[in-house]
N, C-alpha and C positions, 0 to 999 in steps of 0.2 A: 425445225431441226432436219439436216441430210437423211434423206434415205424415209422420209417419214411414211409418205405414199402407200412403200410396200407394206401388204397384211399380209402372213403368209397362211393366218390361219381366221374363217369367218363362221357365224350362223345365217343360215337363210329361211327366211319366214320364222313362224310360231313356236311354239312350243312344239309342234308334229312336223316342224322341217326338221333341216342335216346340216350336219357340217359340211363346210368345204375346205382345204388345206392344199398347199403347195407341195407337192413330190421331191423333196429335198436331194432324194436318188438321183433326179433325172438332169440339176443344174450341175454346171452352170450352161451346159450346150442346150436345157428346154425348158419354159418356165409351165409345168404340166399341171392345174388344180386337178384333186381328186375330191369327187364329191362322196362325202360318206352315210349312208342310211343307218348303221346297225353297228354295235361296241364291237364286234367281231371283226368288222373292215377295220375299224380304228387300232385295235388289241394290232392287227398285224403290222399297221403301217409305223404303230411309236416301235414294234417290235424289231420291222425292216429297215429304221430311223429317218422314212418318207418325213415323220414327224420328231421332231428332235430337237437337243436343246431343254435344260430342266424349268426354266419358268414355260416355255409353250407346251410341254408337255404335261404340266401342269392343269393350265388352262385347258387343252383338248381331252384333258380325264374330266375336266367339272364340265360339258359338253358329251364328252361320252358316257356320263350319269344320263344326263338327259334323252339321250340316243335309248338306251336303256328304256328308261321310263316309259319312252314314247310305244317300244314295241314291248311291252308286256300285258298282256290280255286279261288276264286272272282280276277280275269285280271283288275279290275278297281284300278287303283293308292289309291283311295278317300276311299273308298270302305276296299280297303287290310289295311290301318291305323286304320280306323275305327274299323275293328275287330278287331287284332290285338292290339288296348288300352284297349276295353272294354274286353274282354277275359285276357288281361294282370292285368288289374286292379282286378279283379275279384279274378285272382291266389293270388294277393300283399293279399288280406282280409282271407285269410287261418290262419295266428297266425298276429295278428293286435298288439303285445305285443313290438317284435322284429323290429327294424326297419329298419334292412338290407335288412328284402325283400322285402321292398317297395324302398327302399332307389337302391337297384341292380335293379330294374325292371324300378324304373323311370331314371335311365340311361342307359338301353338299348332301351327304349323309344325315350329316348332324341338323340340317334343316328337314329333311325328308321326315327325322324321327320324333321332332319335336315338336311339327307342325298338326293345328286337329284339322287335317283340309275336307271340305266335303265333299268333294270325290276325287276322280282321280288327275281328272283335267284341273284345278285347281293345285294338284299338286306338282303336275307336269310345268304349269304355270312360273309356280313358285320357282320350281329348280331352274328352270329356266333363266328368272331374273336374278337368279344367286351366281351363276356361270356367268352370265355377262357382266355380275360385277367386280368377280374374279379377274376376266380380263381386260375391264376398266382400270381396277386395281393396278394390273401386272403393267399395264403403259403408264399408269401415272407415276409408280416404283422405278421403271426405268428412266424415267424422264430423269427424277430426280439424282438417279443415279447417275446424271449425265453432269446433271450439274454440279454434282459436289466433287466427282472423279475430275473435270473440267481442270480444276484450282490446283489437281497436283500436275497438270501437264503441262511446261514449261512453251514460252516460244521457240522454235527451232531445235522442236526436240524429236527424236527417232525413239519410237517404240516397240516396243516385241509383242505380239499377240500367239495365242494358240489355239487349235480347235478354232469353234466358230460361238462369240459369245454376242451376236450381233441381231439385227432385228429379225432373222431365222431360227434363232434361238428362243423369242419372247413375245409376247404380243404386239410389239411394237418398240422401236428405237437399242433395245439389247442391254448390257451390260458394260461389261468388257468396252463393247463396241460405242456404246452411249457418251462416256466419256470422251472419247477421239471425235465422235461425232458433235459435241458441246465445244468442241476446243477449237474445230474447223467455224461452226461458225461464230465463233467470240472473232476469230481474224485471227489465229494462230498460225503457224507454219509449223507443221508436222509432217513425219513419214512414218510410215510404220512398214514394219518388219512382218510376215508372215510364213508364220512353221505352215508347212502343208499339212502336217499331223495324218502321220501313219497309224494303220493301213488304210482307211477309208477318206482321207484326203480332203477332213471338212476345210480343213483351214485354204487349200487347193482352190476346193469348189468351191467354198462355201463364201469366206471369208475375203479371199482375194475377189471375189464378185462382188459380192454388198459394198466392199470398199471403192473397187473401179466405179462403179454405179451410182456413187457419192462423191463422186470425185476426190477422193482420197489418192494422195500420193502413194503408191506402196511397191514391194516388194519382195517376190514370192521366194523364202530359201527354203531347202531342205532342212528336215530339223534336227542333224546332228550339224546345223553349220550356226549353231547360236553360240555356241562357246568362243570360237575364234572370231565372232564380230563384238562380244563381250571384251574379250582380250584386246581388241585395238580399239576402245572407247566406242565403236559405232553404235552402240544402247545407252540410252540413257534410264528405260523405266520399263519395265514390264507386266503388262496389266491381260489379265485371265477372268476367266469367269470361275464358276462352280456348279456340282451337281449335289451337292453335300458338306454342310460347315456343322463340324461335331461343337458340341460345348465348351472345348478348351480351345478351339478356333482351328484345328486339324482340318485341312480342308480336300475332299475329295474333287478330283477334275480330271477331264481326258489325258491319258497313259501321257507320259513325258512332260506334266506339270510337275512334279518331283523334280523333276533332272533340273529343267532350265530353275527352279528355284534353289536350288544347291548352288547352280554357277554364279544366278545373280548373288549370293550370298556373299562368294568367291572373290568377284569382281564388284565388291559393294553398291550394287545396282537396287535403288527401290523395287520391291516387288510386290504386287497390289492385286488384292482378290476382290470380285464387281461382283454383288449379288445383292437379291431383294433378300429382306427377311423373312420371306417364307423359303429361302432355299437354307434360313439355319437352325436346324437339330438340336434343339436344347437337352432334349433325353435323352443324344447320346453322346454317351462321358468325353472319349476320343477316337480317335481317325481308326485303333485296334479293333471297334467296334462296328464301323460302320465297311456294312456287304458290298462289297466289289462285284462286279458281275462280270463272267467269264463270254464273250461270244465266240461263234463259231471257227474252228481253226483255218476254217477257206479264204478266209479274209484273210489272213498274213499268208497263206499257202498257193494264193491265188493274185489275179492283178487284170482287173478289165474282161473279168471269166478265162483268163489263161492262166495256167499253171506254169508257176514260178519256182517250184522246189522238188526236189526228187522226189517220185511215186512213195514211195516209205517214211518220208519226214513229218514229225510231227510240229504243233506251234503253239504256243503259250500265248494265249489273247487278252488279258483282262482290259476291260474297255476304260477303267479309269486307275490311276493311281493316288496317293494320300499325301500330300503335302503339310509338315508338319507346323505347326503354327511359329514355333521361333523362327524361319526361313520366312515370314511373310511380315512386310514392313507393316500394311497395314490393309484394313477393309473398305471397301468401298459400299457403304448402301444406302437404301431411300433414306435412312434416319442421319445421314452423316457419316464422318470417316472415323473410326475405328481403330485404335493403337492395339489394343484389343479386346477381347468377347468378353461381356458382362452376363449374368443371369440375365438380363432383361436387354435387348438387341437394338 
């Protein structure tokens, strides 16, 4: 598949090595690894969205379990749990939007506590081999999600993406992006459409990169200009990822996933949400329930660390908004496509 090569996120050595991850900040002008020792680098970098994207954030929370483990001293059985939950939980509250990385952290939890290891290298061990199958897992989810998103994407068709839901986002090959990526090499002819996605411009950086880099045909607009390429037929389909799919299939995703799925609604355009099923919430009811996270107002007040709006203006940030599940034609995931959410995914 395109684009496979890239990892944006590794382990190195043992169980007492680190992670290493790609500085997502710094592309597409540097392609900078950062190597991590300790949850606290990690905690900052999903925090400063170095690491980003809800399935790889996932994955580098069941890795920053291990990070954890690794630097905890305390010989006491009782003791090494104990830190080990409240340090892990702590990292889970980094992006409270996404819920893979709470969802990867409390199952490598869940092996920690029900494991009888005999000491604590056996348990470092353990976790260890549980995070790497998490991120086995998360490339073979997107694979597949490449394949079955593949079969709605026509030859000679133009599609809209947003945000960046591509192999920067996951362990490998993406979502969103997995699909276009399946369709290129079946022998299709596509182009895709790319919102920059305001303020922080993954789809810009992020997205228009992994594409060029794959030889993908694309197209970078601004993203109040998808209504009028709607309006003159130039979309045919518009396929997004997610941070968050409530029970009634309400799905959370970066700020302006709302909008363009009202228009495709408008202009009867298929509209398709690409995620693994650990990015969907059975316990919770709908999209009213699931926490938005607010970030800081510099990001819209600001632009490349210059200040863009009068001294005294304030700015309304919420980093994703809820798309409501009747707007959404249908699901894209490892198990197959989705008309809609069943109790069981």
């Amino acid at each position: 598949m395109p684009n496979s090569i890239l990892q944006p996120l590794k382990w190195r050595g043992n169980e007492n090595g680190y992670l290493q991850f790609i500085d997502q900040t710094a592309l597409p002008l540097k392609k900078i690894y950062i190597s991590c020792h300790n949850e606290a680098i990690l905690y900052s970098a999903i925090r400063s969205l170095k690491v980003r994207g809800a399935p790889l954030i996932g994955v580098a929370g069941a890795f920053g379990v291990c990070l954890i483990a690794k630097n905890i001293r305390t010989p006491n059985p009782t003791g090494f749990l104990k830190e080990l939950r409240l340090k892990s939980e702590r990292l889970a509250s980094a992006r409270p939007t996404a819920v893979n990385l709470s969802w990867a952290i409390k199952r490598m939890l869940a092996v920690a506590q029900k494991g009888s290891f005999r000491n604590a290298a056996a348990l470092k061990e353990s976790l260890l081999i549980e995070a790497k199958r998490i991120l086995s897992e998360d490339i073979a989810m997107c694979e597949a999600i490449g394949r079955y998103g593949s079969k709605l994407i026509k030859n000679n068709s133009n599609i809209l993406t947003h945000c960046n839901a591509g192999t920067l986002a996951t362990g490998r090959f993406g979502t969103a992006l997995s699909a276009i990526y399946a369709a290129k090499q079946q022998g299709k002819k596509i182009h895709v459409y790319v919102d920059e996605t305001r303020p922080l411009l993954q789809g810009a950086r992020l997205t228009a990169w992994e594409l060029t880099q794959a030889g993908i045909n694309c197209t970078l607009i601004c993203d109040n200009m998808a209504g009028p390429l709607m309006a003159q037929g130039k979309i045919d389909c518009v396929i997004v990822g997610a941070d968050r799919i409530a029970r009634n299939g309400d799905t959370a995703n970066k700020t302006g996933t709302y909008g363009l799925s009202v228009l495709a609604k408008a202009h009867k355009i298929p509209f398709y949400v690409a995620a693994p099923v650990s990015t969907f919430d059975l316990k919770t009811k709908s999209g009213r329930d699931i926490v938005i996270e607010h970030r800081e107002e510099k990001e819209v007040l600001e632009f490349a660390g210059r200040r863009t709006a009068p001294k005294e203006m304030k700015a309304y940030n919420p980093a994703f908004d809820v798309t409501p599940a009747k707007f959404i034609t249908a699901f894209i995931t490892n198990n197959g496509i989705r008309r809609q959410i069943k109790t069981k995914i």
